[in-house]
N, C-alpha and C positions, 0 to 999 in steps of 0.2 A: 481484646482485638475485636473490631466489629465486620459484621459479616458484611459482604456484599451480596448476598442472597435474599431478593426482596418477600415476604413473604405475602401468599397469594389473596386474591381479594376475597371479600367474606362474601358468604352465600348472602343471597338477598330471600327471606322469608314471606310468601304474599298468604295471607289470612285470604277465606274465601267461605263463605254459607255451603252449606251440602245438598243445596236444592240443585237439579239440572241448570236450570236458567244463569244462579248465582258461577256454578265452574264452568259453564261455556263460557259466561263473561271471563271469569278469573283466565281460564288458559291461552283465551283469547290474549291478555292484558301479556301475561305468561311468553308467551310466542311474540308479540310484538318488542317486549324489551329485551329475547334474546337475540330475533333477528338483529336490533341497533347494537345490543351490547353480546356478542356471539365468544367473549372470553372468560366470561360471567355464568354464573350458576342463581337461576334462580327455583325457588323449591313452593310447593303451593301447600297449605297446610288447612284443613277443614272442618269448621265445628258450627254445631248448630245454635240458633239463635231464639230469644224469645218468642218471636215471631211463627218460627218453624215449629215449637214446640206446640204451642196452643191454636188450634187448626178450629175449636169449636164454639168459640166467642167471637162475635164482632170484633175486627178492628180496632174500630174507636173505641170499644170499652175495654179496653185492654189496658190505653194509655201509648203512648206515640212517642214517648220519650228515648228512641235510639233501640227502637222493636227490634230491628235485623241488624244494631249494627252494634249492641254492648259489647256484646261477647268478643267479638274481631277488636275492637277498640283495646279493649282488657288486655288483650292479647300484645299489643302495642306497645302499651303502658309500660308493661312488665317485659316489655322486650324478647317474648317468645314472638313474634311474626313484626315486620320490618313497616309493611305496605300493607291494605286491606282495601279489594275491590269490592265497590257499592255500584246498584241502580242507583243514580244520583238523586233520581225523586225520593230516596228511601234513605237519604243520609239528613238529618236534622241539621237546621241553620246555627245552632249552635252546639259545638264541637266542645271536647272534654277537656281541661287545660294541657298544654304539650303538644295536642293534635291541629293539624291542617288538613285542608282542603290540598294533597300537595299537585294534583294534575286532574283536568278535564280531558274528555277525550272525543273525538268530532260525534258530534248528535246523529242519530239515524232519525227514520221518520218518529217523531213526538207525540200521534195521534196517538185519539181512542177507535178502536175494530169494532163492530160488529161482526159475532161469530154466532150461527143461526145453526138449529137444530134441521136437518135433510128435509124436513116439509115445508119450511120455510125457504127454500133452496132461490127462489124466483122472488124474495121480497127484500126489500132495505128498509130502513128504521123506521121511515114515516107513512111504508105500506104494512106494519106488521098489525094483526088484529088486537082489535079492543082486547082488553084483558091478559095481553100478553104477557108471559110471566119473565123476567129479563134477570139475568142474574148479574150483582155487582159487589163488591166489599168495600168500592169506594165512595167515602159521601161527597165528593167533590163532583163523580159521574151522577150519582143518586141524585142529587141537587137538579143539576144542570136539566137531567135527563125530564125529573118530575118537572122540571118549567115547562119543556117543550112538548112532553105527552104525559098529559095528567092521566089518561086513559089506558096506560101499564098499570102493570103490578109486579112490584120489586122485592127481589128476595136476596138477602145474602149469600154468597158462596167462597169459600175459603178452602185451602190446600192447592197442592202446586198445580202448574198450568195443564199437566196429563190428566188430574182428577179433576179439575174442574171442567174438560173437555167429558172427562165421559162421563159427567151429571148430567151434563147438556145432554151427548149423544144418547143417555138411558131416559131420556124424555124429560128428567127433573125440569127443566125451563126453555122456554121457546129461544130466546137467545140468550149469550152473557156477553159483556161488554169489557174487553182486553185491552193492552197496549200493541199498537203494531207492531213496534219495537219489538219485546219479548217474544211474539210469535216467530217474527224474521230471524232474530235468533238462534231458534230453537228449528229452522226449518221450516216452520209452519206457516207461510204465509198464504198456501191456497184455502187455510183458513177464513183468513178475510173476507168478510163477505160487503163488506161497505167500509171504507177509512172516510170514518163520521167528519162532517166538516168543522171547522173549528166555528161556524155560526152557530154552532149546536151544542158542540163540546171541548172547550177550552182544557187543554192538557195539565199535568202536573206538573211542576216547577220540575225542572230539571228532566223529566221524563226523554227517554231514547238517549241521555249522555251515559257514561259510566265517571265517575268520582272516585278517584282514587285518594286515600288517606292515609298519612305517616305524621312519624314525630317533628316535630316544628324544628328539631335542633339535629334533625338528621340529614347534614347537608350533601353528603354523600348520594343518598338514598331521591333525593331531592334535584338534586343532577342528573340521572338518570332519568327519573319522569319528565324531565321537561321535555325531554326526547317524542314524549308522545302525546302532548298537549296540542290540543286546537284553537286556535286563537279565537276565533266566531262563536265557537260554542263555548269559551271561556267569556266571553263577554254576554253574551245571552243568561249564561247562567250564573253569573253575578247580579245582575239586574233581577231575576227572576227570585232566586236568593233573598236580596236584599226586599224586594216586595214582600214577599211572604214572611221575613223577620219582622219588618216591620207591622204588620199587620197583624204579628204573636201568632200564627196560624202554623199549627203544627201537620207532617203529612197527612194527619185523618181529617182535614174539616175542608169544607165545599169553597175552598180556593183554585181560581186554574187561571193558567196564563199562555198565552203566545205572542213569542216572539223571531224577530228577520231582521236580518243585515242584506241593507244593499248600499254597497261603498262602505262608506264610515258613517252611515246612517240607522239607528237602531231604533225598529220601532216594534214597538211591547206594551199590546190588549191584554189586560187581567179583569178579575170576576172575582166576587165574593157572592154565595145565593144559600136563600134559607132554607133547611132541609125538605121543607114541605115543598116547596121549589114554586111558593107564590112570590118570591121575592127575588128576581134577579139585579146586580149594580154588576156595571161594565162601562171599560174606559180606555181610551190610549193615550200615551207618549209617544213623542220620538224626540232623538237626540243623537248628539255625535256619541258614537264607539265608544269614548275614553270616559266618557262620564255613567256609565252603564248602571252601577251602584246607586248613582245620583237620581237618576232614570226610575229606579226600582222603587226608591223611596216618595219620590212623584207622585207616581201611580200611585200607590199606597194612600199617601195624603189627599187625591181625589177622591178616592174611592169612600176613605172616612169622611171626607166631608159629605159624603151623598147616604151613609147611614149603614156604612161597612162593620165597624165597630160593634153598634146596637144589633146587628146579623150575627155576628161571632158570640157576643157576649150570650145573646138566649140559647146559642148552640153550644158553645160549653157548657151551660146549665141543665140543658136535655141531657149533655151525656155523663153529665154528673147524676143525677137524679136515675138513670137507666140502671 
């Protein structure tokens, strides 16, 4: 005899980093799909990542290959956690077989901050003095930053955004250079002390989206997110994506891009710059919305033809050699 007792929906599991930054986003994500789906159970689960472990090495010599995001992926895989929310700049262009890209979610601000040590309270980027000591862990900002003021001096700083705030505030460095994003997040935006222009400093691929990732054949799960997918910054961040695939340029190397929709018009400046930051290439497209991908790949092929390639290649060889 079969029942008529339908039996109740499965919990949906979201993998999430243990850093502040990572579960504001996650319960963020959390709260939003119960509002939509309020019959539904979903459960946040936390474990730490490459990336979080090793606070004392460079980034880039670490290796970029899925820093913050194996461990959640793994998790996926083997079907302990459903869903795993990413910084979208910090999910790699190419995904583990199984997995998607299964939803974007609308972009906040995409800049880079200036966040200045209290004696600096009364300057922006291009009043701070000679010799500045400017703290960053990204070589995309390193780059950028060394074109436009050869006359810093840059240091690395790693570990989450409270300790790197109180390196700054114990003197370690006259400024360090954040995402808006992440600060707004986290509350902090009377941090800001300048949202650096993009003539200056061209953001990370995907940077201010959140990327959420599940199993490609979990159509269920798939359903749901679409519920909180943004259309605009799902087409930004394809284009963005697909540049930086193409270009082999994984989250540690001195690629940035911005991009804007107005109408069904999408247009998307990217940058490739050598780390010494004598060598900037910069370029734009625009195109209709629907070809965004298309768009990405563009970009990209300008870019190589202007001596993009011959930039990347001596820069993975620096950080091979390091």
């Amino acid at each position: 005899m079969t029942s008529n007792v339908s039996s109740p929906a499965r919990t949906i599991r979201i993998a999430s980093r243990k850093s502040q930054l990572a579960l504001v986003q996650t319960y963020w994500v959390q709260e939003q799909l119960q509002k939509h789906f309020p019959e539904r159970q979903f459960d946040v689960e936390t474990m730490s990542t490459k990336g979080d472990k090793i606070l004392d090495v460079a980034l880039s010599k670490i290796g970029d290959k899925g820093l913050f995001t194996k461990e959640l992926e793994l998790g996926m895989i083997n079907k302990t956690a459903d869903l795993a929310v990413h910084s979208l700049k910090d999910l790699p262009t190419k995904l583990p077989d199984g997995l998607v890209l299964g939803c974007v979610t609308e972009r906040i601000n995409p800049a880079d901050a200036l966040v200045v040590h209290a004696k600096h309270k009364d300057k922006q980027i291009d009043t701070l003095p000679e010799g500045a000591v400017i703290g960053t862990s990204s070589l995309r900002r390193l780059a950028q930053l060394r074109y436009h003021f050869p006359h810093f001096e840059f240091k690395d700083v790693r570990g989450n955004l409270n300790t790197r705030l109180a390196k700054l505030d114990d003197g370690g460095y006259d400024a360090l250079i954040l995402a808006v994003a992440g600060l707004e997040r986290l509350g902090m935006r009377d941090r800001v002390q300048q949202t650096i222009p993009s003539e200056i400093s061209l953001h990370a691929v995907g940077q201010g989206a959140l990327g959420i990732e599940c199993r490609a054949d979990d159509t269920e799960v798939l359903e749901l997110l679409s519920a909180l997918e943004h259309k605009p910054t799902k087409y930004r961040a394809l284009a963005e994506r697909e540049f930086l695939r193409e270009l082999e340029g994984g989250c540690q190397v001195p690629i940035g891009a911005n991009t804007t929709i107005e109408g069904e018009t999408l247009t998307f400046t990217g940058m490739v710059a050598s780390l010494d930051g004598q060598r900037l290439i910069r370029d734009t497209v625009s195109g209709n919305v629907s070809t965004a991908e298309a768009l990405g790949r563009d970009l990209a092929d300008r870019l190589k033809g202007q001596g993009a390639q011959e930039i990347l290649a001596e820069i993975f060889a620096q950080i091979e050699r390091s």
